[in-house]
C-alpha positions in Angstrom: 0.0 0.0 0.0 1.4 3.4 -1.2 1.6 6.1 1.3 3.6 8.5 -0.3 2.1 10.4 -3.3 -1.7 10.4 -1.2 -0.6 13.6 1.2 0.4 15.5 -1.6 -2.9 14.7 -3.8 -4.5 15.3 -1.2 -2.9 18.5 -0.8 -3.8 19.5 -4.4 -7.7 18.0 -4.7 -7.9 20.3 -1.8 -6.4 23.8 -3.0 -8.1 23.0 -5.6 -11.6 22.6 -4.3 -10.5 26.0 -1.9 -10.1 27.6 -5.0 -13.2 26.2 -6.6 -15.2 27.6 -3.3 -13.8 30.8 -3.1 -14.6 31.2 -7.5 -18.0 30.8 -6.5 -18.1 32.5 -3.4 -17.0 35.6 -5.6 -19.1 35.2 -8.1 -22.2 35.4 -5.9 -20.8 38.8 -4.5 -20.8 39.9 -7.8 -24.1 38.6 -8.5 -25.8 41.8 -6.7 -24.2 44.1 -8.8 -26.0 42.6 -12.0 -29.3 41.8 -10.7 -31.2 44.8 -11.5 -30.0 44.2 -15.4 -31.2 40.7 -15.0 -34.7 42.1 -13.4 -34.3 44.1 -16.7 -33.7 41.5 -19.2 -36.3 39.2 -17.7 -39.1 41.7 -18.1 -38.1 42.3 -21.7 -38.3 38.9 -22.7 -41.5 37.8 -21.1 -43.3 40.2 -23.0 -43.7 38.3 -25.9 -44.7 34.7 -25.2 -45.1 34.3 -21.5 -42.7 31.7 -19.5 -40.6 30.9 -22.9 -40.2 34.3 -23.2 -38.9 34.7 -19.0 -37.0 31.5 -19.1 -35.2 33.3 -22.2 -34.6 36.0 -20.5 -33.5 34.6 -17.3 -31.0 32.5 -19.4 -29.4 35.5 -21.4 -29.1 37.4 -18.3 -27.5 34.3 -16.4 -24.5 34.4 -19.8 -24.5 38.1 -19.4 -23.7 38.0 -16.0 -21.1 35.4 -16.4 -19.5 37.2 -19.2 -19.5 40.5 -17.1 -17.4 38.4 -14.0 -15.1 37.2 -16.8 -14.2 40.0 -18.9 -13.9 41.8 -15.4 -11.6 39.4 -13.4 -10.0 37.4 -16.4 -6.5 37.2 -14.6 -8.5 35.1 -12.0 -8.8 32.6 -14.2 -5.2 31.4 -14.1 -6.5 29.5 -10.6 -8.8 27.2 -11.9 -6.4 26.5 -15.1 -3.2 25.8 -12.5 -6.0 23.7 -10.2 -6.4 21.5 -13.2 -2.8 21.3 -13.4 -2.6 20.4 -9.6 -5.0 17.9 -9.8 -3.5 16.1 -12.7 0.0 16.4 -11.5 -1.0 15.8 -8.0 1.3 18.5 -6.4 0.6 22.5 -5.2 3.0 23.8 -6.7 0.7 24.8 -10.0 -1.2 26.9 -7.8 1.6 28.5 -6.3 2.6 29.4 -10.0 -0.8 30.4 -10.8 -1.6 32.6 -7.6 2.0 34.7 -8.9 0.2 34.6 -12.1 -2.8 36.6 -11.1 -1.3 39.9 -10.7 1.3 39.6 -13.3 -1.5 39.0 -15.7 -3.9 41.0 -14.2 -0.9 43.6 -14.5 -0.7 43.2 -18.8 -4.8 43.2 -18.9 -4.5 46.5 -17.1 -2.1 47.7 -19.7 -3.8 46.4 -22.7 -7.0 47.9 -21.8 -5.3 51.4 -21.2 -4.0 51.3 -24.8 -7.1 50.1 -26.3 -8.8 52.8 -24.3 -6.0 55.4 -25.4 -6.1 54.4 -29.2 -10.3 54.6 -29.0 -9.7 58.3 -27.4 -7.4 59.1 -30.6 -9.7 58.0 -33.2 -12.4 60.1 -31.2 -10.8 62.9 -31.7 -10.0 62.4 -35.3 -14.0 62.2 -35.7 -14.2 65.4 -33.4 -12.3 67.4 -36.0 -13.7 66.4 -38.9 -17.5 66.4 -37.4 -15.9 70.2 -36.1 -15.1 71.0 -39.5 -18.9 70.0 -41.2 -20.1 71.8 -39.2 -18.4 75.1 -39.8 -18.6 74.3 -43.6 -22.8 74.0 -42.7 -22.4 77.7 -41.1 -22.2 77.1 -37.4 -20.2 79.3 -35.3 -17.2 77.7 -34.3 -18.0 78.0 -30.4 -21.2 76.5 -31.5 -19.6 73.4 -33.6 -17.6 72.6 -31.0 -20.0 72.2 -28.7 -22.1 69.9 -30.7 -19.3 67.7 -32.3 -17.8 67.7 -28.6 -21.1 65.9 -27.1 -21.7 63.6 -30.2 -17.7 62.5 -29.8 -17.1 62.2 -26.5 -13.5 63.2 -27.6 -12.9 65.2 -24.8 -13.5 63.2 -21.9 -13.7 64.4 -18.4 -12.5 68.2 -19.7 -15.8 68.0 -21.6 -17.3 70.8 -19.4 -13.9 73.3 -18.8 -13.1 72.5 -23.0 -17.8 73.8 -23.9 -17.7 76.5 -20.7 -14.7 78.3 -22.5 -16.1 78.1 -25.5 -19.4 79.2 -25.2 -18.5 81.6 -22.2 -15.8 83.2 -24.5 -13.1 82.3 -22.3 -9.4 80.9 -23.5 -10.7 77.8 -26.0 -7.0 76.9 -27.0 -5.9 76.7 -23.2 -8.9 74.1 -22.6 -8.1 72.3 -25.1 -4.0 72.0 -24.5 -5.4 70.7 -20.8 -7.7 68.6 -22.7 -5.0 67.0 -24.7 -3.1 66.0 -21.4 -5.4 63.1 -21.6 -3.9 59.9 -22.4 -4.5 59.1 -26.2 -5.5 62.8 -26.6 -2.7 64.6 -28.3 -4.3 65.3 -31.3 -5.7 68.6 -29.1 -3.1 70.3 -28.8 -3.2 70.6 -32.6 -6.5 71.8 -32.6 -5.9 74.3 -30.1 -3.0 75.3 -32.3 -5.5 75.7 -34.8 -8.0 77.2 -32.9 -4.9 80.4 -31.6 -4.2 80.6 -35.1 -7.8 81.3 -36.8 -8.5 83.3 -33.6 -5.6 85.6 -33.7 -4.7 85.6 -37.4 -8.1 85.5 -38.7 -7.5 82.5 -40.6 -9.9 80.1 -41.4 -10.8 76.9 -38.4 -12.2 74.8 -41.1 -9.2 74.7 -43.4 -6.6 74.3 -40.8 -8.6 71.5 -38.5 -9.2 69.4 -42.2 -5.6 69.5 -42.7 -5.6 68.0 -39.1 -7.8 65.7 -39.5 -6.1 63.9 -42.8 -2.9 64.3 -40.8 -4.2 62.3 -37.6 -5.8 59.8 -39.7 -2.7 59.7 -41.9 -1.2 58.5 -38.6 -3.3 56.0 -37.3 -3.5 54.2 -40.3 -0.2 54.1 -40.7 0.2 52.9 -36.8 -2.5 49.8 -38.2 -0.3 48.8 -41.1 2.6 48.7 -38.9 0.5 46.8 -36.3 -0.4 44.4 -39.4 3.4 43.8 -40.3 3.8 43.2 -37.0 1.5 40.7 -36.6 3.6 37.6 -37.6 6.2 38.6 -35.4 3.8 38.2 -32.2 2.2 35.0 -33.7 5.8 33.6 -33.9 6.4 34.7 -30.3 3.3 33.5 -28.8 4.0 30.0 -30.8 7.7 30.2 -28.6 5.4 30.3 -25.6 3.1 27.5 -26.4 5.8 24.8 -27.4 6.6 24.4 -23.4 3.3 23.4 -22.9 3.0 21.3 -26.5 6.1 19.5 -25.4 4.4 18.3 -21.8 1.5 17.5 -23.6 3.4 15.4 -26.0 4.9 13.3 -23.1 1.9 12.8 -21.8 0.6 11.8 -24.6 3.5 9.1 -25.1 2.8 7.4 -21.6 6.2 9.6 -20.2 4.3 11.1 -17.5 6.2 14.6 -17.9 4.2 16.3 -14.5 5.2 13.5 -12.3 9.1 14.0 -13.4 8.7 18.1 -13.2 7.0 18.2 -9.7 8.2 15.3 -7.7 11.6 14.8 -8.4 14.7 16.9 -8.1 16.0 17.4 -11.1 12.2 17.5 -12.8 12.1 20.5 -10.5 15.6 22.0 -11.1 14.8 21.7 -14.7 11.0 23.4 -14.1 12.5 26.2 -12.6 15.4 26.8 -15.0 12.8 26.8 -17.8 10.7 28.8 -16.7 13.4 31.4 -16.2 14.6 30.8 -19.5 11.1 30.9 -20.8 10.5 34.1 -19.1 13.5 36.1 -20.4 13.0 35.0 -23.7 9.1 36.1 -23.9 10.4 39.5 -22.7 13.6 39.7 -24.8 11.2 39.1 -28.5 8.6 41.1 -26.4 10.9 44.2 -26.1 12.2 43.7 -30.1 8.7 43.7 -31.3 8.0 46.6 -29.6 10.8 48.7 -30.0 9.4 47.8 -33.7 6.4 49.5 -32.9 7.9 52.8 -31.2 10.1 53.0 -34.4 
């Protein structure tokens, strides 16, 4: 009778069933923050053919609500995956690794989202300058045309108020808007400030200058997409380089080698699990940092 390996499952089937509870616990926190759009959604589909229509309802909210808790904690899944892992390799150490996981990916989410958010911000304010300059072209005062392209944009975020106050108040429109561009993704307002000085002070015309803008800050982004497009392969290949690890154990597996056993209960499976993953680490940032600087160029 074998007495060695049961501790350590044991071990494992219970983090992961702590991290199972906890998952759950979570997610009925975050169940009171969606239940009035639930009571929402439930209403709207009753209307129509009774309990199908309620049962429909209730079931679109339920995948709503679950794809609100992923899309919001996402880096939280990296327990359940390295639970898996535990399970089948019958050790803790996957959900040590995948507890320093959450924050490191949480960390990259973070930072995606702030660029996504910063490019939408720039493409807003490409629209506010040309919806600025039809406008004017239609015969709207330019304190006027601001003010309506400003709210149907949303390019200038929380300096919304200060940027239309100035303008319609006749205060200093070119100063709002150089605050307004210290917004991340917003730099494209300082030019139209610059614009807005010039056709102010040297009577020439907003319209011209701010369509010049325009085709220059769209020039810009499209040439940041076809960059992003050559780029592409260059990340595929990389996130290929990250994947073959994981191939490789799958392979063993596969082949009857048991490759988890080797890598989390024996010392060299362990010596060669850590110096992988360092290697594997440096090398994801190294091509990381190469395709980037790519992308700065």
């Amino acid at each position: 009778m074998t007495t060695g390996p049961v501790p350590v499952q044991a071990v494992a089937h219970g983090a992961a069933a702590l991290c199972a509870g906890l998952a759950l616990g979570w997610a009925a926190e975050r169940r009171r923050g969606v239940n009035r759009a639930r009571a929402v959604l439930v209403r709207g589909g009753s209307g129509g053919s009774g309990a199908r229509g309620a049962r429909g309802g209730r079931w679109w909210a339920l995948g709503a609500r679950w794809w609100a808790v992923v899309r919001g904690r996402r880096a939280w899944l990296c327990l359940p995956v390295a639970g898996v892992v535990a399970v089948l390799g019958a050790s803790p150490l996957p959900l040590v690794a995948g507890a320093v996981a959450v924050p490191l990916v949480a960390r990259r989410l973070r930072a995606a989202g702030r660029r996504r958010e910063r490019e939408a911000r720039g493409e807003r304010v490409v629209a506010l300058c040309g919806a600025v300059v039809g406008e004017l072209r239609a015969g709207w005062q330019p304190a006027q045309a601001l003010s309506f392209a400003a709210r149907e944009t949303g390019a200038l975020g929380g300096e919304e108020a200060a940027v239309l106050a100035a303008a319609r108040f006749g205060g200093d429109v070119p100063d709002a808007l150089r605050r307004a561009a210290g917004q991340d993704g917003a730099d494209g307002l300082a030019g139209m400030a610059a614009c807005w000085q010039v056709a102010v002070d040297g009577g020439a015309g907003l319209a011209a200058g701010l369509d010049r803008l325009e085709a220059a800050l769209r020039e810009h982004h499209e040439r940041r997409e076809r960059l992003r497009a050559e780029l592409a392969g260059a990340w595929a290949t990389v996130a290929v380089l990250a994947l073959l690890p994981v191939a490789g154990i799958a392979l063993g597996a596969a082949l009857g080698a048991d490759p988890l056993r080797v890598l989390l209960h024996t010392p060299a499976g362990l010596g060669c699990l850590a110096l992988g993953g360092a290697l594997e680490a440096a090398g994801l940032w190294w091509s990381a940092r190469i395709v980037r600087g790519g992308e700065r160029a």
